[in-house]
C-alpha positions as CSV (number, residue, x, y, z in Angstrom):
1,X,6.4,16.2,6.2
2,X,10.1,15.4,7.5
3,X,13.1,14.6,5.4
4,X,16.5,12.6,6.3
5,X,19.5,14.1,7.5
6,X,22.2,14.8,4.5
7,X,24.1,12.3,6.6
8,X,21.5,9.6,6.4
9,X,20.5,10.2,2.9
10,X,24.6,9.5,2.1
11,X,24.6,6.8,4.1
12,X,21.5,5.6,3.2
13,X,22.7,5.6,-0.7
14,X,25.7,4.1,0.0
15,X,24.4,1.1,1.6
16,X,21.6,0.7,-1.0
17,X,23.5,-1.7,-2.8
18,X,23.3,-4.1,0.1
19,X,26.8,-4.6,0.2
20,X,29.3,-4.7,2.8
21,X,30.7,-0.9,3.7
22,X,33.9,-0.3,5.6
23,X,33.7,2.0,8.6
24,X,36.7,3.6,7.0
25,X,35.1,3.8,3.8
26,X,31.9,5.5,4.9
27,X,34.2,7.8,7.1
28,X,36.4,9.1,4.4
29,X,33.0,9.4,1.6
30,X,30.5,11.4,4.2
31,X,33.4,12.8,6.3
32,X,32.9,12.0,10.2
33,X,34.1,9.5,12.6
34,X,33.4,6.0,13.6
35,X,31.4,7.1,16.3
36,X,29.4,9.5,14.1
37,X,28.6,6.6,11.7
38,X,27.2,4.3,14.4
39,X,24.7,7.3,15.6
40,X,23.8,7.6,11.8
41,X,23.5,3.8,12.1
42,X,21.0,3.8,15.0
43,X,18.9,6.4,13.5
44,X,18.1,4.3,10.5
45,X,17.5,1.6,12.6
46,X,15.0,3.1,14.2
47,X,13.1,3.5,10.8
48,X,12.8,-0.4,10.5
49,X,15.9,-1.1,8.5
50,X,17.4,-4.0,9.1
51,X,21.2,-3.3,8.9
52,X,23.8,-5.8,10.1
53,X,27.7,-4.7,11.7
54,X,30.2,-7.2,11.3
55,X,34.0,-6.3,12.8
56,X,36.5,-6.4,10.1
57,X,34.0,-6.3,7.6
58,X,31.6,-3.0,8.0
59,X,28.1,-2.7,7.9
60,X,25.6,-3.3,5.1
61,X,21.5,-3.8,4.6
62,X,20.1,-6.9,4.8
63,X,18.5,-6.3,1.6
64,X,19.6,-4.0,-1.2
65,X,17.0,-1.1,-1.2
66,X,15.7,0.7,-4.5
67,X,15.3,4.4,-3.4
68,X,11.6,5.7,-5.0
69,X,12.8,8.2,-8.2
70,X,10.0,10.7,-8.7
71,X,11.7,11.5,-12.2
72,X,11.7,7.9,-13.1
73,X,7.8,7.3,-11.7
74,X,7.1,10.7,-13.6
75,X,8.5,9.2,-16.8
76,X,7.1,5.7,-16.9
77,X,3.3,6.8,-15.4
78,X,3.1,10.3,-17.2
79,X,-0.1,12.3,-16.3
80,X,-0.6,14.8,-13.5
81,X,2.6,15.2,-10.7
82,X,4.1,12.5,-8.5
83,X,5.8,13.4,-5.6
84,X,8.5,11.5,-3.2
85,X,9.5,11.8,0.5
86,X,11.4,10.4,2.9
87,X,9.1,10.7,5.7
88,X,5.7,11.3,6.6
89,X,3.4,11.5,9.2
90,X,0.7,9.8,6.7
91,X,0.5,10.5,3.3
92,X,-3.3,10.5,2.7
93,X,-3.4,12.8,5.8
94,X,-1.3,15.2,4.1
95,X,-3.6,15.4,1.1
96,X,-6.8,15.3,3.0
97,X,-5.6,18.4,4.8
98,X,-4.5,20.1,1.2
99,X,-7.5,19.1,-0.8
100,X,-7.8,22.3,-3.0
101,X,-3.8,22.2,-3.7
102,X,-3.8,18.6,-6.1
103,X,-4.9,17.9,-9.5
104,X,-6.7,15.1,-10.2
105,X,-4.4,12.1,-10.2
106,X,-1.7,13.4,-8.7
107,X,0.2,11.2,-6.6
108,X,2.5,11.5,-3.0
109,X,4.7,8.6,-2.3
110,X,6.9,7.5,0.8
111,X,9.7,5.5,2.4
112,X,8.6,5.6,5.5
113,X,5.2,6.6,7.7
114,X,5.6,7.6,11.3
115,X,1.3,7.4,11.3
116,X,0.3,5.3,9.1
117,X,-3.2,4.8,9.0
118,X,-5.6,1.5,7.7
119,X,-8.9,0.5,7.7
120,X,-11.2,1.1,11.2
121,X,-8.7,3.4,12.4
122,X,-6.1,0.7,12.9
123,X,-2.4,1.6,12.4
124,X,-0.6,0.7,9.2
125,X,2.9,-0.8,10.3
126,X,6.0,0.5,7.7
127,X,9.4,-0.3,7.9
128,X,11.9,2.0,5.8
129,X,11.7,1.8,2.1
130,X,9.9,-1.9,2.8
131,X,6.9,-1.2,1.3
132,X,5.0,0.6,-2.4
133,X,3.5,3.7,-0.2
134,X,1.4,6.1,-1.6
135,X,-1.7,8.3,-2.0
136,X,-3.4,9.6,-5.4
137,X,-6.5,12.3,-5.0
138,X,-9.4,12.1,-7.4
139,X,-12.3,14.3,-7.6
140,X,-16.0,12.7,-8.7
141,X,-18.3,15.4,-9.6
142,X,-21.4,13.5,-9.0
143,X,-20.8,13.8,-5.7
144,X,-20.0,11.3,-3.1
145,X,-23.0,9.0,-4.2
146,X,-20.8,8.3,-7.3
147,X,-18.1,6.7,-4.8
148,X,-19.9,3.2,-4.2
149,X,-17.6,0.5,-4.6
150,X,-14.3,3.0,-5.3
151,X,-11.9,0.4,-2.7
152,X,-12.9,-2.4,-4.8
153,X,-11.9,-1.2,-8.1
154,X,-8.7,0.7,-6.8
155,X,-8.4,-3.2,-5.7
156,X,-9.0,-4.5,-8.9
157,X,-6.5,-2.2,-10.4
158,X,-3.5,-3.1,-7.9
159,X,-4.1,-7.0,-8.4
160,X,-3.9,-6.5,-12.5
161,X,-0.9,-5.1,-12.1
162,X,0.9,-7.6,-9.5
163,X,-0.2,-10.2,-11.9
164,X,0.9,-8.4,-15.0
165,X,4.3,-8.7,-13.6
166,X,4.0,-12.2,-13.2
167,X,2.4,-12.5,-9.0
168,X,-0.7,-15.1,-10.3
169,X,-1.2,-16.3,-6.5
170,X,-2.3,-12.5,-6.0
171,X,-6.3,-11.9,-4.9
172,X,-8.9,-9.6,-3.6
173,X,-10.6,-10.2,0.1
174,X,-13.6,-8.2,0.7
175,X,-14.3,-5.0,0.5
176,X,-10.1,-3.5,1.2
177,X,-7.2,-6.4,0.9
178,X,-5.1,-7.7,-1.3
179,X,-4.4,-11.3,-0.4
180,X,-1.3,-13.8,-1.0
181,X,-0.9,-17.7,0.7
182,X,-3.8,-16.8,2.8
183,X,-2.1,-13.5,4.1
184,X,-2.3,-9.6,3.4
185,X,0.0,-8.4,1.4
186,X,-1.7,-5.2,0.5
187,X,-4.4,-2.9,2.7
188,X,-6.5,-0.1,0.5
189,X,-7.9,3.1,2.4
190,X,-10.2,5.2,0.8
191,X,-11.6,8.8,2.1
192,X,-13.8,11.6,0.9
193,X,-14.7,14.9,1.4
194,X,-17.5,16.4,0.4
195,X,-20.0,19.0,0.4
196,X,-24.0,19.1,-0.2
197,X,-24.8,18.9,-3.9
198,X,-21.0,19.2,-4.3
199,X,-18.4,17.1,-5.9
200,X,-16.7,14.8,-3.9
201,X,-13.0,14.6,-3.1
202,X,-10.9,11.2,-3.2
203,X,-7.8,10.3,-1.4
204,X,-7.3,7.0,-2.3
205,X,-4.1,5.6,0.3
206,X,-2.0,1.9,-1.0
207,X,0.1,0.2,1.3
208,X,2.0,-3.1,-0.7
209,X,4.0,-5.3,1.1
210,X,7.3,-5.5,-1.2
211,X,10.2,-6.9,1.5
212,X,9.4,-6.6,4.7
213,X,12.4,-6.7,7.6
214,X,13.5,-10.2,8.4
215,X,13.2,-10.0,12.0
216,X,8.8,-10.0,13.5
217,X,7.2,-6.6,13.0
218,X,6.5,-5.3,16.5
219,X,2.2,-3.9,16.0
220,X,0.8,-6.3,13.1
221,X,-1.7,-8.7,14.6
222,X,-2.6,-10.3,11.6
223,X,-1.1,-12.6,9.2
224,X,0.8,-11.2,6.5
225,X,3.4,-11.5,3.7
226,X,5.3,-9.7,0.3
227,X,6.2,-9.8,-2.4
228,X,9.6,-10.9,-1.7
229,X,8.4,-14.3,-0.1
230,X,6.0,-15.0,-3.0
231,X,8.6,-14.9,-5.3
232,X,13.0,-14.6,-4.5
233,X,13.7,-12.2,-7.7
234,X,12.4,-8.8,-6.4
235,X,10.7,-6.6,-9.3
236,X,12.1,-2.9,-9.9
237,X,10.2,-0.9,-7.2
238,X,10.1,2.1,-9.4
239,X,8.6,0.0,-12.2
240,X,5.8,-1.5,-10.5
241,X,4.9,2.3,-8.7
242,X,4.7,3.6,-12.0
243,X,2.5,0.7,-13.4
244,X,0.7,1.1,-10.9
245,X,-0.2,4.7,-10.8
246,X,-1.2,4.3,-14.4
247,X,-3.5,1.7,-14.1
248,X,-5.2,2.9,-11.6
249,X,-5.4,6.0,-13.1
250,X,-7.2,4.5,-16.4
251,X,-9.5,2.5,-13.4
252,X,-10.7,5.6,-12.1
253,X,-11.7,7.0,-15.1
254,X,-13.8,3.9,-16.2
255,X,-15.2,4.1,-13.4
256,X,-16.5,7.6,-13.5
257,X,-17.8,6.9,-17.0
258,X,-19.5,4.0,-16.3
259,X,-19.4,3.0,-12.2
260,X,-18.9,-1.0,-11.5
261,X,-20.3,-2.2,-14.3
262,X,-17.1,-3.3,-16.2
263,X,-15.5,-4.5,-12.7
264,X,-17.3,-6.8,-11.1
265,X,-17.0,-9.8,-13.4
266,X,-13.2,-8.8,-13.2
267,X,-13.3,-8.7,-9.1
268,X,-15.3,-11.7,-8.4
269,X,-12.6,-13.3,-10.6
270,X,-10.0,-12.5,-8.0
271,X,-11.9,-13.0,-4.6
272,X,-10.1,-15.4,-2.6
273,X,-13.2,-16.0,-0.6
274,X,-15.3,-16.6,-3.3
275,X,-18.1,-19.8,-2.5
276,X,-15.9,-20.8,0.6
277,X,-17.7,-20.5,4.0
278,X,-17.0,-17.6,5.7
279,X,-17.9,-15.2,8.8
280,X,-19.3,-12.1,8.9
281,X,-18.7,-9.7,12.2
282,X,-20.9,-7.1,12.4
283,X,-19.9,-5.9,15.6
284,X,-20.5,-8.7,18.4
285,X,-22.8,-9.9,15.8
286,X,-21.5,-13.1,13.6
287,X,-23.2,-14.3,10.5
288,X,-22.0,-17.6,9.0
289,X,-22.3,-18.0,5.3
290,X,-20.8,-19.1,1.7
291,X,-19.1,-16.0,-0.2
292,X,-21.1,-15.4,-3.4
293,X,-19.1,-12.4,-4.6
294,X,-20.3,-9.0,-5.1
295,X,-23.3,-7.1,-6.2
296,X,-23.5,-4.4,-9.1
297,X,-22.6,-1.8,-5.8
298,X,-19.9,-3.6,-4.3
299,X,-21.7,-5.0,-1.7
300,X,-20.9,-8.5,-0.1
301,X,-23.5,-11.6,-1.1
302,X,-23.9,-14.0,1.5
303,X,-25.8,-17.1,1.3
304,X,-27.0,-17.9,4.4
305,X,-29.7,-19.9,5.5
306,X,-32.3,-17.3,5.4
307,X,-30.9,-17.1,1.4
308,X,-28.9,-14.9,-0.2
309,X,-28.2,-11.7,2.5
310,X,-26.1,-8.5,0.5
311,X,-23.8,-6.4,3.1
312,X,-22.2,-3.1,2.6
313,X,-19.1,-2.3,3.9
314,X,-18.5,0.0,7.2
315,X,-17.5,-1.5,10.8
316,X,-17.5,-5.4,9.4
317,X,-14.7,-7.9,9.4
318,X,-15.0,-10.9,6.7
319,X,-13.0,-14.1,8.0
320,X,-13.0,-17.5,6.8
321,X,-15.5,-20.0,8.7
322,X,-12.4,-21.8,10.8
C-alpha cells in the first residue's frame, strides 16, 4: 500500500475543484517554487490525471474530482469498517493476502491501482480518482459450494443501485459486466479461499467506470464507457460508494439465506443479451446461439440447434453474434 506525497495530496486538494490555480497561488499555499510545482505536476500525471497548464492562467483538472471520504462512506453505509487509500498495488490482492485480519463486509477502497487485476488474468486499467474502486470480503460457512453464482448477484446488486440513482440504460452481460450503449462500464472479480470442509473466504473486487480521462486510455482493448457520458450531471462519488456498499451488503446476506433463488428473475431482467444471438468462446471452440438467460445456478442457457445447452462460467467469452 503507497500513499501521496504531502505535496501531492495539497496539490491534489487544491485543484479538486477543477478550477483554474495560479502558479503563484499554489507556490505561496504549499510553499515551493514554480519548478517544484511542475515536478508535483508530472507526478500526478503520471497517475492518469488529466491536468491542463495554460500561461497566464495556471493549471487546473480537466474535471473537478470528489476525493473518496472514508468518514462520509462510514456514515451513509454503516456496518463493519471501510477503508480509503491513495494507492494500491490491487486492492482485492491486499485482502486476499490478509484474510484472517477483516470482518465480514468490511470494505477497502482506492484512487488509484498500479495492478489492477480483471477477469482471466487481464489487467484492469485505472486512471486517478476516475473510477468507484473497491474490494469487500465475505465469509460463507457452507463452504465454497455455497459460492455458485456470487459475480452475478454482486452484479445484480451494482446495477440496482446505478438505476436507483437514475442510470436506466444500465445492464448485466454474462457472468461478470456491467453494460452501458453496448460498452463496459463496470467489470466484477470475485475470489475465494478455502479449505476442505471449511468455510470459504470471499473477496469480492468492483471496478465502475465514473469519468474516465478525456484523452484514449493506453491498455483497454475493448469498448467501454461511464458514467459521465451516460449522463453530463456527475452523481456524488461518495454517495453512490456508500449505496453501494450497503446494498450489496443486504445482497450477500440474501444470498447466504437463500442462494439465487430471489435473483434470477431480477438478473435475467437486466441481461443485455437476453434472446439476441450470441457467441460463445470456449477456448478455440465457438458456439452460436440465442441468450435464454440464466439457470437457478447462474449458469448461461443457450439455445442452440442441438436445444437448449447450459454453460458455466471459467475460461469463456460471451459476444454478440456480429
Amino acid at each position: 500500500m503507497r500513499h501521496l506525497t504531502t505535496r501531492q495530496q495539497q496539490l491534489l486538494r487544491l485543484l479538486a475543484d477543477g478550477e483554474f490555480h495560479s502558479g503563484e497561488q499554489i507556490g505561496r499555499q504549499l510553499s515551493i517554487s514554480r519548478a517544484a510545482i511542475s515536478q508535483q505536476i508530472k507526478g500526478l500525471k503520471a497517475l492518469g490525471l488529466d491536468i491542463f497548464s495554460v500561461t497566464g492562467k495556471g493549471h487546473a483538472l480537466a474535471q473537478p474530482l470528489e476525493l473518496l471520504d472514508a468518514a462520509a462512506l462510514q456514515r451513509d453505509a454503516g456496518g463493519a469498517p471501510i477503508h480509503c487509500v491513495a494507492l494500491i498495488d490491487s486492492t482485492n490482492q491486499y485482502m486476499m493476502s490478509r484474510l484472517v485480519d477483516w470482518q465480514k463486509g468490511e470494505c477497502l477502497l482506492t484512487e488509484y491501482q498500479t495492478a489492477g487485476r480483471g477477469r482471466r488474468g487481464r489487467q484492469w486499467i485505472s486512471p486517478f480518482g476516475s473510477q468507484l474502486m473497491m474490494s469487500l470480503y465475505w465469509r460463507l460457512e457452507e463452504g465454497m459450494a455455497a459460492a455458485m453464482g456470487l459475480s452475478l448477484v454482486v452484479g445484480v446488486a451494482l446495477v440496482e443501485t446505478l438505476q436507483s440513482f437514475g442510470y436506466h440504460e444500465v445492464g448485466l452481460k454474462w457472468p461478470n459486466d456491467v453494460y452501458a450503449q453496448g460498452a463496459k462500464l463496470a467489470g466484477i472479480l470475485v475470489e475465494m479461499s478455502a479449505t476442505s470442509g471449511g468455510s470459504c473466504h470471499v473477496v469480492i473486487g468492483v471496478g465502475l467506470n465514473l469519468q474516465m480521462p478525456l484523452q484514449p486510455v493506453h491498455g483497454i482493448n475493448q469498448p467501454w464507457t461511464a458514467l459521465s457520458a451516460i449522463r453530463a450531471e456527475s452523481v456524488p462519488r461518495n454517495r453512490l460508494g456508500a449505496e453501494f456498499i450497503r446494498r450489496l451488503r443486504l445482497a450477500l446476506q440474501e444470498f447466504e439465506a437463500g442462494g439465487m433463488a430471489s435473483f434470477l428473475t431480477r438478473w435475467n431482467h437486466l441481461d443485455v443479451y437476453r434472446d439476441r444471438p450470441v457467441r460463445l468462446l470456449l477456448g478455440e471452440q465457438e458456439i452460436r446461439g440465442v441468450a435464454r438467460g440464466i439457470d437457478e445456478q447462474g449458469g448461461l442457457v443457450l439455445e442452440t440447434e442441438s436445444g437448449l445447452q447450459t454453460y458455466v462460467g471459467g475460461e469463456i467469452s460471451l459476444r454478440p453474434a456480429n
